[in-house]
ZADO-291862 format. One record per residue (C-alpha): residue number from 1; residue in one letter; x, y, z. Coordinates in nm, 3 decimals. Each point is the difference from the previous one (the first is absolute). Last residue first. Layout:
BEGIN
REC     k   r        xx        yy        zz
REC   NUM   A         X         Y         Z
...
END
This chain:
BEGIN
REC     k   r        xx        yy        zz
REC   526   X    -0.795     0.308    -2.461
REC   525   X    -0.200    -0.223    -0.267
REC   524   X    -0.102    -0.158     0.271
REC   523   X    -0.221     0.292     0.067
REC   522   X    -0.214     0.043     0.333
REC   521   X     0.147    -0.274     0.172
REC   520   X    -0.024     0.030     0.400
REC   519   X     0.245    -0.076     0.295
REC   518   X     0.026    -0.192     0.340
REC   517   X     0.305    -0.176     0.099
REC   516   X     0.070    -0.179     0.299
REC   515   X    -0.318     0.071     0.247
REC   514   X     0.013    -0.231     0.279
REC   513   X    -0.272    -0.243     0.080
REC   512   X     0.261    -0.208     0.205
REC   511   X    -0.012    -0.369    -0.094
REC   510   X    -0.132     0.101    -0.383
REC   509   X     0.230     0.253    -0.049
REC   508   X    -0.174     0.239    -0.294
REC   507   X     0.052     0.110    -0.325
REC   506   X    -0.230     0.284    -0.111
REC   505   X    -0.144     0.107    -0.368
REC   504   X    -0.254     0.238    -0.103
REC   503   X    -0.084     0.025    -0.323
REC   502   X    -0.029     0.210    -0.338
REC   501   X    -0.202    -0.200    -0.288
REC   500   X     0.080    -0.282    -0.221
REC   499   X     0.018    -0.217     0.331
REC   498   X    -0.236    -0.289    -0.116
REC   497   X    -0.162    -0.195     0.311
REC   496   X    -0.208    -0.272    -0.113
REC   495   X    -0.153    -0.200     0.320
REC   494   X    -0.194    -0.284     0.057
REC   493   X     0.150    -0.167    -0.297
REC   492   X    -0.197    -0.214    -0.265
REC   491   X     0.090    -0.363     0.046
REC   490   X     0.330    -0.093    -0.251
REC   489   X    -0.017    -0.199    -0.321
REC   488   X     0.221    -0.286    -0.046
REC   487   X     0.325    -0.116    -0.057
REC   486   X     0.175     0.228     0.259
REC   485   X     0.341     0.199    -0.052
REC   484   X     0.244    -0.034     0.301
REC   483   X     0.255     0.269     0.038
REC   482   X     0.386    -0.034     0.048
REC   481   X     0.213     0.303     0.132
REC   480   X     0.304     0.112    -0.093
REC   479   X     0.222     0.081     0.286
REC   478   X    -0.062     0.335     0.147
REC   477   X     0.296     0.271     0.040
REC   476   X    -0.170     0.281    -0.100
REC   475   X    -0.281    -0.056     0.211
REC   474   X    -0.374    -0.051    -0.011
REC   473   X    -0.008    -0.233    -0.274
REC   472   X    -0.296     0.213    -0.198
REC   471   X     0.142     0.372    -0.017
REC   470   X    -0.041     0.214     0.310
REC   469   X     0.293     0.243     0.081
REC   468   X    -0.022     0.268     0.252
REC   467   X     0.237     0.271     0.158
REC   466   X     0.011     0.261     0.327
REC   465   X     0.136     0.306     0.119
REC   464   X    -0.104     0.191     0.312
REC   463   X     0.177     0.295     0.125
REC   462   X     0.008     0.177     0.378
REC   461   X     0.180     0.310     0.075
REC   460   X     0.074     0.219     0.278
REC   459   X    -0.032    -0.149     0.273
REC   458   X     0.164     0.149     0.321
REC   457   X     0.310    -0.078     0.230
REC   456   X     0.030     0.229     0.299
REC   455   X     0.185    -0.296     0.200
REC   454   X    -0.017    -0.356    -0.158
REC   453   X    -0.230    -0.262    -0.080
REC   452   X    -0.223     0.106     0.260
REC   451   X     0.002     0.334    -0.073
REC   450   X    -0.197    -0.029    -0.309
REC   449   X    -0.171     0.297    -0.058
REC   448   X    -0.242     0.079    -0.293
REC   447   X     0.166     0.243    -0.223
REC   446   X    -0.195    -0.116    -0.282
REC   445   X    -0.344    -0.032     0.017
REC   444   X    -0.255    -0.261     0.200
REC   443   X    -0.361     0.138     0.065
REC   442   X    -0.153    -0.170    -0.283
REC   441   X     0.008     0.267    -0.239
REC   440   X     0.399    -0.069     0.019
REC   439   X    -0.014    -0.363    -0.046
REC   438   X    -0.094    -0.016    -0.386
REC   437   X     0.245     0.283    -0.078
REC   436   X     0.177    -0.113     0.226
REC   435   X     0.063    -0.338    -0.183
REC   434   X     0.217     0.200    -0.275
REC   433   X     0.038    -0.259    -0.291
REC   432   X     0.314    -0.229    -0.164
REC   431   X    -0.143    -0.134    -0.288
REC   430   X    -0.311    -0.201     0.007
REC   429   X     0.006    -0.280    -0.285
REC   428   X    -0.198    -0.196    -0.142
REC   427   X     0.015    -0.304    -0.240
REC   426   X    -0.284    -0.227    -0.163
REC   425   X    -0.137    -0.280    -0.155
REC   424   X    -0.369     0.035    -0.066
REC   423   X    -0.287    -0.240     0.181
REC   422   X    -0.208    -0.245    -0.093
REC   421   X    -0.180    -0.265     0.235
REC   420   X    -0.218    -0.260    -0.022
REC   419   X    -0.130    -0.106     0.339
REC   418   X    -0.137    -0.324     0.133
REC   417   X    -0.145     0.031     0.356
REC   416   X     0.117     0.072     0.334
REC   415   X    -0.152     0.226     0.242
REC   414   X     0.159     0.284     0.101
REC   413   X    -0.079     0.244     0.327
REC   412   X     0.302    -0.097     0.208
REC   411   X     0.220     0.039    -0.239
REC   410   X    -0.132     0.342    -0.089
REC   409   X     0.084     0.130     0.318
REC   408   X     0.354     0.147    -0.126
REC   407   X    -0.251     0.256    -0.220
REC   406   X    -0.266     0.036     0.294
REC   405   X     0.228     0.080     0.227
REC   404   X     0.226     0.230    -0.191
REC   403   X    -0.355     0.210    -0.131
REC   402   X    -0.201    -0.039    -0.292
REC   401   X    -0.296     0.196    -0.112
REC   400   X     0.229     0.294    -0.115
REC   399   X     0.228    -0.291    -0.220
REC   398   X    -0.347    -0.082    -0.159
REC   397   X    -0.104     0.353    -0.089
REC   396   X     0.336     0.073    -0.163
REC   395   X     0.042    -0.291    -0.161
REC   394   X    -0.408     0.091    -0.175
REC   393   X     0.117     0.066    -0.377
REC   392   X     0.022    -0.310    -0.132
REC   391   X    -0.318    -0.121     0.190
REC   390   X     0.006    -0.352     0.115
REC   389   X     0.327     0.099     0.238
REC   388   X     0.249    -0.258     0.019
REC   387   X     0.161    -0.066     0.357
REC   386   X     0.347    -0.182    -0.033
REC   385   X     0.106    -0.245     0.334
REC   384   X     0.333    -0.107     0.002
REC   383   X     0.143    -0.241     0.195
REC   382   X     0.259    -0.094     0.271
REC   381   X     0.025    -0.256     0.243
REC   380   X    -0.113    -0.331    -0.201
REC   379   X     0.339    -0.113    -0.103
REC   378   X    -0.017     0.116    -0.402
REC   377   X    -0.173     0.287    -0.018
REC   376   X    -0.371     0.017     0.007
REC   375   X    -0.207     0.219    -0.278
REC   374   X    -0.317     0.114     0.231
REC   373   X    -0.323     0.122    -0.229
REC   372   X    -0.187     0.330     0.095
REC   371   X    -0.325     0.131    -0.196
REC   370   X    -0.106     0.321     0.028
REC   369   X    -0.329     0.238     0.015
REC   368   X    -0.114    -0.131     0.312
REC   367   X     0.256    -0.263     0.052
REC   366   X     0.013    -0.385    -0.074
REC   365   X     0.310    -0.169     0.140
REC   364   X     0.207    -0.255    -0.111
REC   363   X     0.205    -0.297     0.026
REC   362   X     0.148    -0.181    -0.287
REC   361   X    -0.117    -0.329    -0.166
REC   360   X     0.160    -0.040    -0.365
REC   359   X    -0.244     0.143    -0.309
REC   358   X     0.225    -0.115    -0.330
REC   357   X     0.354     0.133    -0.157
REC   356   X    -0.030     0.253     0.254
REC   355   X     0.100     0.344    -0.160
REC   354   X     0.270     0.211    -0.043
REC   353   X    -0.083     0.353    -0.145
REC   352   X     0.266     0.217    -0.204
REC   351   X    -0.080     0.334    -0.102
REC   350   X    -0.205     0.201    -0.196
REC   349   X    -0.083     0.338     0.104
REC   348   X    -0.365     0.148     0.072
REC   347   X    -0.201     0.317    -0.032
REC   346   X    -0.376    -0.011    -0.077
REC   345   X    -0.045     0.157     0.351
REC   344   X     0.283    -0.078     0.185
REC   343   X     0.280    -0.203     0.024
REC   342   X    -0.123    -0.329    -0.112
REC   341   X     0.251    -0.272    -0.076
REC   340   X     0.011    -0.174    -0.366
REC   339   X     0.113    -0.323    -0.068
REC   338   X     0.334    -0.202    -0.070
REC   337   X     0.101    -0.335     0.043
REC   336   X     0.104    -0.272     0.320
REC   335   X    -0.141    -0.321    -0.046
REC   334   X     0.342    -0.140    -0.107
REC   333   X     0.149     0.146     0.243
REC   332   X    -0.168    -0.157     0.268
REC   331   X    -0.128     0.134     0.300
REC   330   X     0.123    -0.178     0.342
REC   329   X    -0.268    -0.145     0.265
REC   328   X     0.225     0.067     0.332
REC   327   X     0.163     0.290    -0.160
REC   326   X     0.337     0.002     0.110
REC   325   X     0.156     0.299     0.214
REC   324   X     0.292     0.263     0.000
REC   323   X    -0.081     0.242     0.290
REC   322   X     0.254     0.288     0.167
REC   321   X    -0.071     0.221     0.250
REC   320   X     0.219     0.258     0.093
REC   319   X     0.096     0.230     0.287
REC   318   X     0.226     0.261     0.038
REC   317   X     0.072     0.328     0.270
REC   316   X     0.260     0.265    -0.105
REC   315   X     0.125     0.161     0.317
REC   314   X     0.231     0.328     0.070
REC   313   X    -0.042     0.167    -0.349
REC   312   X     0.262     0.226    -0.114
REC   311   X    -0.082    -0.109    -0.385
REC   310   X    -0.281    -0.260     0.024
REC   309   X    -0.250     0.125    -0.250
REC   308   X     0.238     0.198    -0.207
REC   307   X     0.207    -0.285    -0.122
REC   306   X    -0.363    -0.190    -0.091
REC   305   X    -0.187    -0.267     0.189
REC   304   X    -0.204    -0.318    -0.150
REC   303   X     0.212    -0.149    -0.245
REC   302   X     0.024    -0.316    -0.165
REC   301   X    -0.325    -0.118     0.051
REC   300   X    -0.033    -0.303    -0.167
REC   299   X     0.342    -0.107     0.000
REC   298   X    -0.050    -0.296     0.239
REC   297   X    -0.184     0.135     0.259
REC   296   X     0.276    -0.032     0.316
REC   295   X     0.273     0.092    -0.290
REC   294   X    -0.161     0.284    -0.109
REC   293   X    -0.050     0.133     0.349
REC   292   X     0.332    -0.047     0.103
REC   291   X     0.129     0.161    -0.294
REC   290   X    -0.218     0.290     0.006
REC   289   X     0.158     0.040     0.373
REC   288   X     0.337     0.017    -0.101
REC   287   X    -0.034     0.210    -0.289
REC   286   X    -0.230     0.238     0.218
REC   285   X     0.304     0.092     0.228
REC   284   X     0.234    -0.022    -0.273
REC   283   X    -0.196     0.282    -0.198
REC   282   X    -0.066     0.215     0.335
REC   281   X     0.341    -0.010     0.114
REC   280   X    -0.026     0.221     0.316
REC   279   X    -0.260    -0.323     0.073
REC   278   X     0.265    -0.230     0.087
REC   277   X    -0.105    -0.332     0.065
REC   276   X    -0.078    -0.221     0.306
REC   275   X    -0.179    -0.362    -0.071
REC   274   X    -0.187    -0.084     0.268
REC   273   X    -0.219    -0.365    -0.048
REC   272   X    -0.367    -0.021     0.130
REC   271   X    -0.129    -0.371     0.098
REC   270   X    -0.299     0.200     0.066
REC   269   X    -0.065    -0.088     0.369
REC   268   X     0.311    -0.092     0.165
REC   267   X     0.235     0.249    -0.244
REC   266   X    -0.271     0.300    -0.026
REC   265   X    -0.120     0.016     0.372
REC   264   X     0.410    -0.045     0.133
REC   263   X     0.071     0.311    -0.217
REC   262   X    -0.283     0.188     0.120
REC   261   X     0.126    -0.071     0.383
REC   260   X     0.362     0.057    -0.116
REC   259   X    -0.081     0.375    -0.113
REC   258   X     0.136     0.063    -0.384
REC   257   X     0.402     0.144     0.012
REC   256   X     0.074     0.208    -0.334
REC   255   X     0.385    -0.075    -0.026
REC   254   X    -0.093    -0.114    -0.392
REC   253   X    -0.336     0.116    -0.086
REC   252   X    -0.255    -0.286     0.106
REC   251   X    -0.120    -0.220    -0.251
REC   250   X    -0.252    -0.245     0.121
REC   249   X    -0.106    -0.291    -0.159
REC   248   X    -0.339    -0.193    -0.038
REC   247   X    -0.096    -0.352    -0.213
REC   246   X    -0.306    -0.203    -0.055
REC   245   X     0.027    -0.246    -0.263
REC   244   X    -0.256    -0.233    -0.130
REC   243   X     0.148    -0.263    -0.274
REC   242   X    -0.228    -0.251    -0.109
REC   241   X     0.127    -0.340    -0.225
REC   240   X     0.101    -0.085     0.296
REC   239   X    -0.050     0.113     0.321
REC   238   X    -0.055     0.369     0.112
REC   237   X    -0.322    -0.040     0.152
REC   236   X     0.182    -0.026     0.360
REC   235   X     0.099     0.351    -0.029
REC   234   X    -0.274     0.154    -0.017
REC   233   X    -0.099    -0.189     0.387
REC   232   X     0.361     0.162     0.070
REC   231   X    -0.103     0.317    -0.063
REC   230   X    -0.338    -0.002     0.135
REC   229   X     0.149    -0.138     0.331
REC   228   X     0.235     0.292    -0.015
REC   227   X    -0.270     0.250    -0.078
REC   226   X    -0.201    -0.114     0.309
REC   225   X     0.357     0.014     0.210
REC   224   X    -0.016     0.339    -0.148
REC   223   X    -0.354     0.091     0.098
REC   222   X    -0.001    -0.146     0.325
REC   221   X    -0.259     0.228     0.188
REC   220   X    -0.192     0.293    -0.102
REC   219   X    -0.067    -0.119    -0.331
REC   218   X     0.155     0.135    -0.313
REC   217   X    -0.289     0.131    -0.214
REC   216   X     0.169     0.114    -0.243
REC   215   X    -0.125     0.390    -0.058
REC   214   X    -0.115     0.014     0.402
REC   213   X     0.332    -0.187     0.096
REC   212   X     0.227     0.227    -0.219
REC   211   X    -0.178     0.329     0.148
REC   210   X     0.035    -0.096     0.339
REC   209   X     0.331    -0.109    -0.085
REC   208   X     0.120     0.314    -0.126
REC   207   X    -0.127     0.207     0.286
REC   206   X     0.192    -0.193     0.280
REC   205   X     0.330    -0.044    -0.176
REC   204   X     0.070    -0.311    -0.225
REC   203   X     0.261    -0.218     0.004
REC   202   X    -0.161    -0.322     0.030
REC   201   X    -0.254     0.149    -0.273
REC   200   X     0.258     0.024    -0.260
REC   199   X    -0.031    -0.396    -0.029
REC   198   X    -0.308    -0.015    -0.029
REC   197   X    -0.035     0.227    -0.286
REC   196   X     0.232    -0.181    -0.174
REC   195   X    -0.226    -0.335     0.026
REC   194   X    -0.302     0.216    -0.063
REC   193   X     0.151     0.121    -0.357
REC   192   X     0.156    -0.302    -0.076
REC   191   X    -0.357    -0.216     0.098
REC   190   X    -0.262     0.238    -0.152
REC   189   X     0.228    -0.042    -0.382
REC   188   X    -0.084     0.212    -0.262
REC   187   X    -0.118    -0.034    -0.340
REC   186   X    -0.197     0.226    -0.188
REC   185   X    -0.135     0.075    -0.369
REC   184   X    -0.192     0.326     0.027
REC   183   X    -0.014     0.207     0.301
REC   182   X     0.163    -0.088     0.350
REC   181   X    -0.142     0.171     0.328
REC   180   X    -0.256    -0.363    -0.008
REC   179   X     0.327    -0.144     0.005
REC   178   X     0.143     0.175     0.305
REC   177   X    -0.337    -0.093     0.129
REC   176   X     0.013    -0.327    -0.018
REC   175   X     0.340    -0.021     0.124
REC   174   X    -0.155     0.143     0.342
REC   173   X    -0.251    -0.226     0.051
REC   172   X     0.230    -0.280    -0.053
REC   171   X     0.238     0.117     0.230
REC   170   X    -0.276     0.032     0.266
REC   169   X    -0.166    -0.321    -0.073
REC   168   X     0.343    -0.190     0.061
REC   167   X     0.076     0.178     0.335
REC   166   X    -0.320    -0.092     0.110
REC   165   X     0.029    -0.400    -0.119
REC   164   X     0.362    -0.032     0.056
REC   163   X    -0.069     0.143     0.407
REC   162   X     0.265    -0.245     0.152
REC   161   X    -0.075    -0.322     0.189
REC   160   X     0.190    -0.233    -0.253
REC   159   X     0.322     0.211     0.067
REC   158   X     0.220    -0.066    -0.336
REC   157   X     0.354    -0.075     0.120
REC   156   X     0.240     0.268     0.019
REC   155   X     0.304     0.120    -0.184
REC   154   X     0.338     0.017     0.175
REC   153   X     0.170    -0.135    -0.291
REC   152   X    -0.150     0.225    -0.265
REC   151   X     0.159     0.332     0.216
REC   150   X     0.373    -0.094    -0.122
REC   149   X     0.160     0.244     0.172
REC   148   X     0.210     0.261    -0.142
REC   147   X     0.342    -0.051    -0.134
REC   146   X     0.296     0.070     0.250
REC   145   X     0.115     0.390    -0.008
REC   144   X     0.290     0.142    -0.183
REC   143   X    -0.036    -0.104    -0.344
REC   142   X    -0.358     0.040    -0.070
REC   141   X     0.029     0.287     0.112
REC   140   X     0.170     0.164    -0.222
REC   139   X     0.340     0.150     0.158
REC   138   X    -0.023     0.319     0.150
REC   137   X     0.231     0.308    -0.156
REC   136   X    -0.242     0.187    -0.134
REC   135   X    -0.288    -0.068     0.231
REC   134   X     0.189     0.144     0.294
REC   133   X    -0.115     0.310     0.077
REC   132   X     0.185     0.270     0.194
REC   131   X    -0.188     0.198     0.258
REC   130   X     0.037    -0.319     0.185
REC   129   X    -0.337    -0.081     0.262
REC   128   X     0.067    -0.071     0.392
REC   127   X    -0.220    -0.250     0.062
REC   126   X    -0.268    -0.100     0.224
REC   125   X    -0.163    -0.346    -0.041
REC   124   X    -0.382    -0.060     0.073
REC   123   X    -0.119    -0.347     0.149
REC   122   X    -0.403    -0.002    -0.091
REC   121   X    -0.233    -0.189     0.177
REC   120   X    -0.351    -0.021    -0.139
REC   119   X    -0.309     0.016     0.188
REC   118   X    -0.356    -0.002    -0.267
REC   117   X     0.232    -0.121    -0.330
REC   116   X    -0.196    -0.004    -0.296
REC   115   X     0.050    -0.304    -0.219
REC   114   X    -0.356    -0.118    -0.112
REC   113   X     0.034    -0.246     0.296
REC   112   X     0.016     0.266     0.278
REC   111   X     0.336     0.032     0.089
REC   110   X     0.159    -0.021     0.359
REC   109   X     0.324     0.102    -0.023
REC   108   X     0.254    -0.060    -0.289
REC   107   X     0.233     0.295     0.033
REC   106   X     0.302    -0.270     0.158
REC   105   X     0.010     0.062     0.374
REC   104   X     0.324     0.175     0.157
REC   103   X     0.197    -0.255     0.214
REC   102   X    -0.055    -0.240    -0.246
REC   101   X    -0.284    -0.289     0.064
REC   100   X    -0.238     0.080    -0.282
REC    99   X    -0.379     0.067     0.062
REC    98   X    -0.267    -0.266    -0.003
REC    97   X    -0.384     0.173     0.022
REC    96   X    -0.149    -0.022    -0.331
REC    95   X     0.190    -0.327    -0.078
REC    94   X    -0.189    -0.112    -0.384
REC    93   X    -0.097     0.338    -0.174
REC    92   X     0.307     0.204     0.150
REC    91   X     0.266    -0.271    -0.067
REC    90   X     0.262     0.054     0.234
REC    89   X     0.303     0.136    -0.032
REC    88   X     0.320    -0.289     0.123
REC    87   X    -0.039    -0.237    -0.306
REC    86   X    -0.007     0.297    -0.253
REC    85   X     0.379     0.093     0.113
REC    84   X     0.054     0.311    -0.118
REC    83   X     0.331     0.047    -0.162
REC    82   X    -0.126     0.026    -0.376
REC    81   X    -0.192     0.320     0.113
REC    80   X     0.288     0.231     0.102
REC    79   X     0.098     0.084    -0.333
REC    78   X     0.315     0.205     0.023
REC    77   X     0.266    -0.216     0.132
REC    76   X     0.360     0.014     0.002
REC    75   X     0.004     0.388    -0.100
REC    74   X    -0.033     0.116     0.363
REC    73   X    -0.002     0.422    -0.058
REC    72   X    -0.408    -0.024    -0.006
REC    71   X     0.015    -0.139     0.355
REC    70   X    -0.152    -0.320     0.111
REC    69   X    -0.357    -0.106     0.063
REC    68   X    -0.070    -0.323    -0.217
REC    67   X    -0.140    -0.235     0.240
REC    66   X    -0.153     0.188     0.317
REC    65   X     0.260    -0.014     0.292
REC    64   X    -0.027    -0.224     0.281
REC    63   X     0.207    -0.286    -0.204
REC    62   X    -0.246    -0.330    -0.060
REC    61   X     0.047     0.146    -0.404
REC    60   X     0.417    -0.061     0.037
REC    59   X     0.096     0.236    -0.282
REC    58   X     0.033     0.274     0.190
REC    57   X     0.128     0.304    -0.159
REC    56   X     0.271     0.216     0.136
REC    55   X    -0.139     0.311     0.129
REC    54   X     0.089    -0.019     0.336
REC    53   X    -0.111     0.234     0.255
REC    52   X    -0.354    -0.174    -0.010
REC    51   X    -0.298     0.131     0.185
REC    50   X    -0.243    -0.225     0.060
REC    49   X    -0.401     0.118     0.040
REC    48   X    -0.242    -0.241     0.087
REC    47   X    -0.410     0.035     0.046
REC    46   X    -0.021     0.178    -0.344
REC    45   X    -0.392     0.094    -0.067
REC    44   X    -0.124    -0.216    -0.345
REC    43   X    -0.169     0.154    -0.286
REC    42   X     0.227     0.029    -0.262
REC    41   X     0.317    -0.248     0.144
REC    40   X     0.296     0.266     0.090
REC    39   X     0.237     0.161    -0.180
REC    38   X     0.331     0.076     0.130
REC    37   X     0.254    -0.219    -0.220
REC    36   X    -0.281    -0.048    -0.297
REC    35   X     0.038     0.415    -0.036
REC    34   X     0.361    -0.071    -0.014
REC    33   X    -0.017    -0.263    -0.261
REC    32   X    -0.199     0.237    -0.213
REC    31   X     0.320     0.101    -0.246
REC    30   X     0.077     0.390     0.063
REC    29   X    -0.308     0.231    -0.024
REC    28   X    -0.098     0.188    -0.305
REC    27   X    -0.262    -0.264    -0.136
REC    26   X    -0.194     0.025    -0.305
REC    25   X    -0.277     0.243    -0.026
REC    24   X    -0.329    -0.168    -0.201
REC    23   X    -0.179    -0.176     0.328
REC    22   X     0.112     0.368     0.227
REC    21   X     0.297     0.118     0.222
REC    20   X     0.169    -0.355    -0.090
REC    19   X     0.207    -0.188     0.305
REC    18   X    -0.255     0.047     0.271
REC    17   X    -0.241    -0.153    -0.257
REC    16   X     0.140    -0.332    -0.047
REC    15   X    -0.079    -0.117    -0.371
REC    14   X    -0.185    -0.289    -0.144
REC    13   X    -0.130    -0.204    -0.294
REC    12   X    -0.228    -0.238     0.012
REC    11   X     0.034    -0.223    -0.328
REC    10   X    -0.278    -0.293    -0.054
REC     9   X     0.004    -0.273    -0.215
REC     8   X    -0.188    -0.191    -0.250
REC     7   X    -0.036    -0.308    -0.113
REC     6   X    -0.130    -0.214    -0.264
REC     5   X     0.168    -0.235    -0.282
REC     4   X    -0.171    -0.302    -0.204
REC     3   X    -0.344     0.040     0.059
REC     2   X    -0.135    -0.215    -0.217
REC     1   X    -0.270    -0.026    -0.259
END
């Protein structure tokens, strides 16, 4: 069995409420980049106020005036984001007390290291606003302002004093139960959704991250240089044959303007790109962001927003994960051939099993009511663990009795001992799904605020998509692979584990504990 493809992403989707009289009204005030002009960092007090005559732009980001404030008749620059300078804002989870050197201080602050600012400066910019709008006749923008920063070059190193362990167990936690929400077959991925999650939370406003840390468990200090350093640990079992991909994006409206501070949070400790589109087009809009998505998972999920779900959006926030991993003990083919799968009482379907050729020593873990076995990838940092109920029937029972700790625990509990396994081959998929309905009874529902990404922006919308394949190289791409047949008869095993019935199954980061994937199979059969 393999896994050859998993990942899943998450879509947050977002709209400024000062420009919509309710979630479902679209705007009926001219393009936000006035509201940007005056608006000051959610829950910071102005110490500075400049008054500017001029309403040329400033493109020079030391300048006293905030980047991005000019007047809605200037049509050589309407997104004021790509000007800032990320080197001069400082990073709110790493410099809690550095402000910016201009004249009128850069809306960084002091922020606590979830992202809330506790004294941020604001510069605000009065205008003197057109009755006649310009969006007809401005260029793109694209064309009349220089690209955005690249945010991947001022990423961080991992902190080795960081919270990974708390912030780890919280994320966990929480992807559990988004797939104990899930019925039938399920995959999902703890990491995408918590990784996303994580992200929003440098932006969020008071209530929202209360509620995001008691869902997530974020701790109270560092938790995106903790997400960075989980990141980047992730990213260090990508070597071949293994792929492991973590990826975020934002996709502000074009001539939306996101708050420096949040923008500084995302690039340094996310390694998160901006790519601005226009969300009046709802079907380019989501062509260009399916795209990116299929291309960071490699056609597996081609599409995880529709036209509708970003049309007059202000913020469309990404992440994947992508996995393409070896077996470390490969099935082979030739063992591979059909039996039947239970699905319930005196129901089953036939479908492929692979099989070990002979008993080959595994890890494993002997549950009340279950039995657990650890497949290994190839590199030693990823694995994953199945848990087999003895009864048919009894997954449900079993998956109540287990927790996230106790599930990316087992490791700790195996012993080692000679294991025959089969298992079936098999394919899931979780199409694009509404996490609020999971978050929402949890104290979290859309219209949360986010005013730290931006003023008066709100969430609402958050999707989930995510694919598996398991056949017996592990990946699509797999060389063959050459097995060794004994000449003589093989010790009994400790351990025969045949999956002919539903299951649970998680892969796990060894280094880390984290959660990458956790799903069930109820019916191979689909």
């Amino acid at each position: 069995m393999a896994m050859t493809k998993m990942l899943r992403l998450l879509v947050l989707v977002s709209c400024v409420a000062a420009a919509c009289a309710s979630p479902d009204t679209p705007a009926t005030v001219p393009e936000p980049v006035a509201e940007a002009n005056t608006a000051e960092d959610a829950g910071a007090a102005p110490t500075d106020t400049t008054t500017t005559t001029d309403p040329e732009p400033v493109a020079d980001p030391d300048a006293d005036e905030e980047p991005g404030a000019a007047s809605p008749d200037t049509t050589t620059t309407t997104v004021p984001e790509p000007v800032v300078d990320l080197d001069t804002v400082d990073d709110p989870d790493t410099q809690p007390s550095t402000t910016t050197t201009t004249t009128a201080p850069e809306p960084v602050g002091d922020s606590d290291a979830n992202g809330d600012s506790d004294a941020t400066t604001t510069t605000t910019t009065t205008t003197t606003t057109s009755t006649t709008t310009t969006t007809t006749t401005t260029p793109p923008t694209t064309t009349t302002t220089p690209p955005p920063p690249d945010p991947v070059a001022d990423r961080l190193p991992a902190d080795p004093d960081v919270p990974v362990g708390e912030w780890v167990a919280g994320v966990n936690a929480a992807g559990w139960g988004f797939h104990r929400h899930l019925e039938g077959n399920a995959v999902s991925s703890p990491m995408s959704i918590g990784m996303a999650f994580s992200l929003s939370r440098a932006g969020a406003s008071a209530g929202s991250g209360v509620a995001l840390d008691g869902i997530f468990g974020f701790p109270e200090a560092g938790t995106h240089s903790a997400a960075n350093a989980v990141d980047l640990r992730l990213a260090e079992a990508s070597a071949e044959p293994t792929t492991l991909e973590v990826a975020n994006r934002l996709f502000p409206d074009e001539g939306f303007s996101l708050l420096p501070a949040f923008l500084v949070t995302a690039a340094r400790q996310y390694g998160a790109d901006l790519q601005p589109v226009d969300t009046s087009n709802g079907a380019a809009a989501a062509a260009a962001i399916n795209r990116w998505v299929s291309d960071r998972t490699r056609g597996l999920i081609p599409t995880i927003v529709d036209p509708g779900a970003v049309q007059n959006q202000k913020l469309v926030l990404v992440n994947t994960v992508y996995l393409k991993a070896d077996w470390l003990l490969p099935f082979l083919p030739d063992f591979t051939s059909d039996g039947p799968f239970i699905t319930g009482a005196d129901q089953s379907v036939a479908v492929p099993f692979m099989r070990d050729q002979e008993p080959v020593h595994r890890r494993f873990v002997r549950l009340e009511g279950a039995d657990a076995v650890e497949l290994p990838y190839v590199g030693g940092e990823l694995a994953m663990w199945l848990v087999v109920p003895h009864d048919p029937a009894g997954l449900a029972t079993v998956e109540e009795s287990l927790d996230a700790a106790t599930l990316t625990g087992l490791s700790d509990a195996a012993q080692t001992g000679r294991v025959d396994v089969t298992m079936p081959k098999w394919e899931l998929t979780l199409p694009p799904t509404d996490l609020f309905e999971w978050l929402c009874p949890l104290g979290f529902c859309a219209g949360a605020g986010f005013e730290g990404i931006a003023p008066g922006i709100f969430l609402s919308a958050a999707l989930h998509g995510a694919k598996v394949i398991v056949d017996e190289k592990g990946t699509e791409a797999a060389a063959a692979t050459a097995g060794m047949f004994p000449t003589s008869m093989p010790p009994p095993p400790d351990l025969t584990i045949v999956a002919d019935r539903p299951f649970l199954w998680a892969i796990v980061h060894q280094d880390t504990g984290a959660l990458l994937f956790v799903g069930r199979l109820v019916n191979p059969a689909g």
